[in-house]
C-alpha distance (Angstrom), angle and dihedral (degrees) to the residues before:
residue distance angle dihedral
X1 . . .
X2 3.79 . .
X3 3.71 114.4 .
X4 4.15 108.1 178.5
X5 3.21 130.5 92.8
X6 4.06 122.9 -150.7
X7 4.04 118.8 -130.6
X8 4.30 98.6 -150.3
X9 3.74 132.9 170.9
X10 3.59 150.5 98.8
X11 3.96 120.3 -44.0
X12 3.62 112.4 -77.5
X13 3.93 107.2 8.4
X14 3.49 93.3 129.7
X15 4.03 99.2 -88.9
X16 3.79 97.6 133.0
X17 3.71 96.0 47.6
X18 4.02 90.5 48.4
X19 4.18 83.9 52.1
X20 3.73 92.1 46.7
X21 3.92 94.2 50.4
X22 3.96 92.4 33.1
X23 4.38 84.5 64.1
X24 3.66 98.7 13.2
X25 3.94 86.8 -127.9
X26 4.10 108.6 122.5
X27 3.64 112.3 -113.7
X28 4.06 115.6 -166.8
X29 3.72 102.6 -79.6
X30 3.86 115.0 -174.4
X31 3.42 143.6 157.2
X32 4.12 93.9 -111.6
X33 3.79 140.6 63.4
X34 3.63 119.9 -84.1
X35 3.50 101.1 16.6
X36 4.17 89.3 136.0
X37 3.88 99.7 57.8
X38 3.82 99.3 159.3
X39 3.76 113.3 47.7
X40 3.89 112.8 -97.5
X41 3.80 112.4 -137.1
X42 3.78 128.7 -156.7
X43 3.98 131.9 -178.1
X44 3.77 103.6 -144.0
X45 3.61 129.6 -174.4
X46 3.56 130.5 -117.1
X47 4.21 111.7 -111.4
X48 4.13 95.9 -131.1
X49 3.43 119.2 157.8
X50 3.94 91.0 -169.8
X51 3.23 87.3 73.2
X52 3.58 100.1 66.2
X53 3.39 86.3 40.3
X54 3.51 101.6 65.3
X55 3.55 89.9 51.0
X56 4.02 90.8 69.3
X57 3.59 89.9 68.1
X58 3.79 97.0 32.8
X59 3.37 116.8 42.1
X60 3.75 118.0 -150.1
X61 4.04 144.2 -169.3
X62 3.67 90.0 -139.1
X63 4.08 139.8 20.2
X64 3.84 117.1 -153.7
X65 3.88 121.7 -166.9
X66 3.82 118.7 -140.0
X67 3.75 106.1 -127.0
X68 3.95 160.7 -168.9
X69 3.64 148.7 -131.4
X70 3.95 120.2 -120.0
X71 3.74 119.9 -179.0
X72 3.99 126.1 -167.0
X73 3.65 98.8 -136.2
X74 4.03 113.8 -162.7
X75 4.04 117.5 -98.0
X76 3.87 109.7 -84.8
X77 4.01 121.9 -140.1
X78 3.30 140.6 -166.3
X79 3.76 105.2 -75.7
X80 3.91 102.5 35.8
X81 3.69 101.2 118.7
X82 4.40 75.2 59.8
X83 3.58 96.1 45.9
X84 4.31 99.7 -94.1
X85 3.64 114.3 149.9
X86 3.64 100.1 3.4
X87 4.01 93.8 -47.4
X88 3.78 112.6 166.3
X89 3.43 100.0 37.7
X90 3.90 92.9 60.6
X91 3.53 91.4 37.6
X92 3.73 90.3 63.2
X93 3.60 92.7 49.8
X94 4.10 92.4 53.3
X95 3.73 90.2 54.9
X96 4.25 87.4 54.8
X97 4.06 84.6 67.2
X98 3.97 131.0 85.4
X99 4.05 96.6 -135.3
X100 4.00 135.5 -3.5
X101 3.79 120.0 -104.3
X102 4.46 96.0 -154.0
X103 3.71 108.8 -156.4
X104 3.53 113.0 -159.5
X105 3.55 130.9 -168.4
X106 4.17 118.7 -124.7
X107 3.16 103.7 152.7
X108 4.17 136.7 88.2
X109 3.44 120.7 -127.5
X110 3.77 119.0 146.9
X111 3.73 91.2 -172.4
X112 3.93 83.9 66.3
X113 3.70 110.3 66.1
X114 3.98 118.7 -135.7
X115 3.58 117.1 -144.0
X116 3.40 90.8 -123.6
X117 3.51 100.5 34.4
X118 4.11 101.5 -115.3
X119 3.84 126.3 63.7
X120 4.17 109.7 -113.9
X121 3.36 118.3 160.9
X122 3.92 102.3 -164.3
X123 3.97 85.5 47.6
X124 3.41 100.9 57.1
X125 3.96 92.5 49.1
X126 3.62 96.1 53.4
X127 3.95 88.7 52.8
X128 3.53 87.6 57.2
X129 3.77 100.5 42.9
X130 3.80 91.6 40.5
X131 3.86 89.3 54.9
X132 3.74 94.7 50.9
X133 3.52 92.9 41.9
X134 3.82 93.2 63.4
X135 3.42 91.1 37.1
X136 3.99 92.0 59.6
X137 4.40 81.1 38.9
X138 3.81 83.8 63.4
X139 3.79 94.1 46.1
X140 4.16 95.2 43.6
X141 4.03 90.0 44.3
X142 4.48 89.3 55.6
X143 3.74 86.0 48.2
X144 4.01 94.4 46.2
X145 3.64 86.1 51.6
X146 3.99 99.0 48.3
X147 3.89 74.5 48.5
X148 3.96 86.4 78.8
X149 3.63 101.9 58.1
X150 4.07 96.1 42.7
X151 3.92 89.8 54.6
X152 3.63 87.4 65.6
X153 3.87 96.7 41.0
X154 3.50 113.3 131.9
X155 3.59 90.2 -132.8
X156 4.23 110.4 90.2
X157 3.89 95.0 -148.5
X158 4.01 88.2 56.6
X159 3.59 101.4 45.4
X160 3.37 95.5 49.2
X161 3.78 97.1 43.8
X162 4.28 83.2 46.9
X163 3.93 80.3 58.4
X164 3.48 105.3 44.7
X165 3.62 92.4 44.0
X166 4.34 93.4 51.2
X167 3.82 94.4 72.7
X168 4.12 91.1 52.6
X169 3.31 89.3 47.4
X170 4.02 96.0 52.9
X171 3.92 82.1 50.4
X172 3.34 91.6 63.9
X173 3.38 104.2 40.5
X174 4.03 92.0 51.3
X175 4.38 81.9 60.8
X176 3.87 101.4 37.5
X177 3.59 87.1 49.7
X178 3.98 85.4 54.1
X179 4.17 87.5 52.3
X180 4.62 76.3 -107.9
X181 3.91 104.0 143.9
X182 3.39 119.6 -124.5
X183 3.89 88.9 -108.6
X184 3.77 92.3 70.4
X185 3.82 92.2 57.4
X186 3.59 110.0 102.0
X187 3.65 100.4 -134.2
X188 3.89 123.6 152.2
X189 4.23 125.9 -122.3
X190 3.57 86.9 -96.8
X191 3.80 91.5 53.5
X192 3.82 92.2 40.5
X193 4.08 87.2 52.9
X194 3.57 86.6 60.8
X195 3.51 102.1 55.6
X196 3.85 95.4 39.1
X197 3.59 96.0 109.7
X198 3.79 96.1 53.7
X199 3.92 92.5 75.4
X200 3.54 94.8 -141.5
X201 3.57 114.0 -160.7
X202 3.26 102.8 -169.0
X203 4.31 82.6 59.1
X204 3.75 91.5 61.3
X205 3.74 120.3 102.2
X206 3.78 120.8 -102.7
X207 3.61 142.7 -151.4
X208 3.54 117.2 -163.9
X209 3.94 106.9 -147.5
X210 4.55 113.3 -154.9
X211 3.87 97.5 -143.4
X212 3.57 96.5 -159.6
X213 4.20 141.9 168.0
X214 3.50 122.6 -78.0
X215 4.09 89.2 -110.5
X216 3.80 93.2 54.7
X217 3.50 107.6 62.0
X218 3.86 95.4 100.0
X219 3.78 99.1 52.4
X220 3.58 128.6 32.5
X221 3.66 112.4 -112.5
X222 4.10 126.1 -145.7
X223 3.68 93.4 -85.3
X224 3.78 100.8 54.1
X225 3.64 90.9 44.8
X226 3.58 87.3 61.0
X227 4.08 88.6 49.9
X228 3.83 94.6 51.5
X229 3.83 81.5 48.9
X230 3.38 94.6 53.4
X231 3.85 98.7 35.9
X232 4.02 91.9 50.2
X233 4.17 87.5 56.0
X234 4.17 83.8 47.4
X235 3.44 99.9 48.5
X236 3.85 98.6 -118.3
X237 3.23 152.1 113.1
X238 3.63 143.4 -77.1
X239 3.73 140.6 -158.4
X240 3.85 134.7 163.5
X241 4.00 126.1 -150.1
X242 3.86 134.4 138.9
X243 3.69 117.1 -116.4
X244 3.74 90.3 -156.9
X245 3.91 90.5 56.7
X246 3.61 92.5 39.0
X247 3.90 97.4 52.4
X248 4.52 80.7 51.4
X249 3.24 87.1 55.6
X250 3.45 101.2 53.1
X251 3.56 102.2 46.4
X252 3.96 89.5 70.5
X253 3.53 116.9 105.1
X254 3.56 106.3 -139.0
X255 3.91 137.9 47.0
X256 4.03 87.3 -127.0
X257 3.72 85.8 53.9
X258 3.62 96.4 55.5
X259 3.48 97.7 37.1
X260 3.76 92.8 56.4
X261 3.84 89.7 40.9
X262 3.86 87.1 64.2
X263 3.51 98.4 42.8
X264 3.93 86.5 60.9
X265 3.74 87.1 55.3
X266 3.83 93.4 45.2
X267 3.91 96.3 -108.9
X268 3.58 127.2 150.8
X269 3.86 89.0 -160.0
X270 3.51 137.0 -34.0
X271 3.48 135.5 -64.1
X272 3.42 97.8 -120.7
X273 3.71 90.6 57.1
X274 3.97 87.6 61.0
X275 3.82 95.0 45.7
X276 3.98 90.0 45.1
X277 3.71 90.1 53.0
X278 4.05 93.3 47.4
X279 3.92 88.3 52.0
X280 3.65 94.7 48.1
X281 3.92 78.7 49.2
X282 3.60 102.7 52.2
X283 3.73 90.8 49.4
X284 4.10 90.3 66.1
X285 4.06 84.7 -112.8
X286 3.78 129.2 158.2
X287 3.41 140.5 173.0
X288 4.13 137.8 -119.5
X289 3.61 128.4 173.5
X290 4.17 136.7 -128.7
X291 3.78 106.9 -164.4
X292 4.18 131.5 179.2
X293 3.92 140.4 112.2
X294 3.76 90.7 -63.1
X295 3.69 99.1 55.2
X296 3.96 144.8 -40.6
X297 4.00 105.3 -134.9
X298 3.83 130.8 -179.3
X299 3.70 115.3 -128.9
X300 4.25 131.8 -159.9
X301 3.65 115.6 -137.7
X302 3.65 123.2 172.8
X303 3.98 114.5 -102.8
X304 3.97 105.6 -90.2
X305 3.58 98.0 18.5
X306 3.93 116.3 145.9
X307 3.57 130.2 -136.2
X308 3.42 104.9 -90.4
X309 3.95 90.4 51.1
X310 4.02 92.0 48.1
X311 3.93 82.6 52.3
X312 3.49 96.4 55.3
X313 4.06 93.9 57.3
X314 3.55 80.7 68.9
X315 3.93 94.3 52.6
X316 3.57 132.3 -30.3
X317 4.04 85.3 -118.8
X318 3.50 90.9 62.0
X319 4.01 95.8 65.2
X320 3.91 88.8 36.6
X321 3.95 93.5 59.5
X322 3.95 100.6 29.6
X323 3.34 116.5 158.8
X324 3.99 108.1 157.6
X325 3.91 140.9 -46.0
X326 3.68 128.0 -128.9
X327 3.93 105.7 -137.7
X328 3.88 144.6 -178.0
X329 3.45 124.3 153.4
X330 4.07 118.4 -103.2
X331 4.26 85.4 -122.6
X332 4.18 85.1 69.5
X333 4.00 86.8 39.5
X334 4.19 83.8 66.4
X335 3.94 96.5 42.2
X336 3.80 100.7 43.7
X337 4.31 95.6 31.3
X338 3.49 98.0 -148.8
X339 4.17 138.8 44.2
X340 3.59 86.3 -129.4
X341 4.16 92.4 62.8
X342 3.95 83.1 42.2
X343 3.81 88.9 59.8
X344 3.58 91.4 53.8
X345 3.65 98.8 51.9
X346 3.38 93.3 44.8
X347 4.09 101.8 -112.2
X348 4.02 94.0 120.7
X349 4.00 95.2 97.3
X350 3.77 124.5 -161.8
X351 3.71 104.9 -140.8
X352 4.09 133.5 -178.3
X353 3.57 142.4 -149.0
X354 3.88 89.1 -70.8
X355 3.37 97.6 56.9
X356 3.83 116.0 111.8
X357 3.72 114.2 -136.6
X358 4.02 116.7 -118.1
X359 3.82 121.0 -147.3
X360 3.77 104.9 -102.2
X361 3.64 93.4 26.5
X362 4.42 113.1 149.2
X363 3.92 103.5 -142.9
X364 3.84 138.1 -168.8
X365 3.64 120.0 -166.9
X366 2.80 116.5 -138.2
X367 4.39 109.3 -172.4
X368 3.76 149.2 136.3
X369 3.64 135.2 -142.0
């Protein structure tokens, strides 16, 4: 279960700012490329207002956020997958992460120098997803080649994997070599199994954040029209904020403070909020819930996991010695008020190892080791 998130795209765009108000924890922001050289990593928490929800019907010592990974990955150029800028190196650490976070730049600024001196949307995303295609075409053409010695393995299991695995690979070299990403290939589980180990980045889902100016938030301007545009033909998805708001925002000290702050500017909540929840999205994450005295946490579970694997996020003990879970979702927790009325009504489930965990699902473990 992968839970980070990468921040990519061209030098300044905005992406170190977003990372910096995203975990309130100052990345190197400057006005040239490459400041961030080592990725930046930040453990944000999920926005959930269940959770503080549950905790007006059971009152705890503690509350615990589920959360995610984000990491400020250095500005890409044009050249990277060939070693410009400092190419490789941040290459690697992209394929490290579960799914891309794109920033985008649409907004003018000429104190804030573009790379390549004008602000085009559609431009800048093809330099990225041209770069990463090659740099997954470089990773697919060493496999294809390995792919001639294993055919001939003496070993039946490996030859015949090496042969079933040649026409995927051509697949994907036809795209990559197109600047496609692997994503767009239509390739089955069984084909995507077989490529699994290559790490492709180009196969990773992607969000493609609008960094936009404080003014624009209301009404999509020019440049993220052309995103959405772009992101609907991709298959991805889309999500506006302002960096420069964002970072205000998070220099207040108190929740009250912020939430009044975006009232005045006609927010709902924050952008950063949205773009957390879409990461935690793209990942295939959900949430369940522990709750008593001690403390009500949130919990991430990868979508489809069964009881016995939700237990063992908890500790590996709990999977080993599973015996059954008492369950009800946290949506029954608000109607009825207290487990106790749940009981009674019959919405306090016993479940077993086959039972498939829902998002917003209370649990009690119920084990022994």
């Amino acid at each position: 279960m992968q839970l980070n998130c990468g921040i990519v795209g061209l030098p300044n765009v905005g992406k170190s700012t977003i990372f910096s108000a995203l975990t309130s924890a100052p990345a190197e922001a400057a006005n040239y490329p490459f400041c961030t050289i080592e990725p930046n990593v930040g453990i944000v928490h999920i926005p959930d207002k269940r959770l503080a929800q549950i905790t007006q019907y059971i009152i705890p010592q503690k509350i615990i956020p589920a959360i995610v990974e984000f990491v400020d990955i250095a500005g890409l150029v044009k050249g990277a997958s060939k070693g410009e800028g400092l190419g490789n190196k941040f290459l690697g650490h992209i394929r490290q992460v579960g799914a891309i976070v794109h920033v985008v730049r649409c907004f003018e600024d000429d104190d804030v120098v573009h790379v390549d001196g004008r602000v085009d949307p559609e431009s800048d995303i093809e330099t990225i997803g041209i770069e990463l295609a090659f740099a997954d075409l470089e990773t697919v053409k060493k496999r294809q080649e390995n792919l001639v010695r294993l055919k001939k393995s003496n070993d039946k299991k490996i030859s015949e994997k090496a042969k079933a695995t040649a026409p995927v690979l051509t697949l994907l070299i036809q795209a990559l070599e197109e600047g496609i990403p692997a994503r767009q290939v239509n390739l089955d589980e069984r084909q995507k199994e077989m490529i699994a180990d290559l790490h492709l980045i180009t196969m990773k889902k992607q969000l493609y954040c609008c960094n936009v100016g404080e003014d624009e938030l209301e009404d999509d301007n020019g440049h993220v029209k052309k995103v959405r545009a772009f992101a609907e033909k991709d298959g991805s998805g889309v999500v506006v904020i302002s960096g420069k708001l964002e970072s205000e925002i998070s220099d207040l000290d108190s929740a009250e403070e912020k939430a009044e702050f975006l009232g005045a500017a006609g927010l709902e909540e924050s952008g950063l909020d949205k773009l957390i929840r879409k990461g935690y999205e793209m990942l295939g994450l959900n949430t369940y819930f522990t709750a008593g005295e001690k403390e009500v946490r949130a919990w991430t579970f990868p979508n489809g996991a069964k009881a016995p694997q939700a237990a063992g996020i908890i500790h590996t003990d709990f999977e080993r010695g599973f015996i059954r879970t008492e369950a009800y979702h946290c949506t029954d927790l608000f109607k009825y008020k207290t487990e106790q009325k749940l009981k009674e009504d019959g919405k306090l489930r016993v479940e077993g190892k086959e039972y498939v965990v829902a998002d917003g699902d209370v649990l009690h473990f119920r084990f022994n080791v």
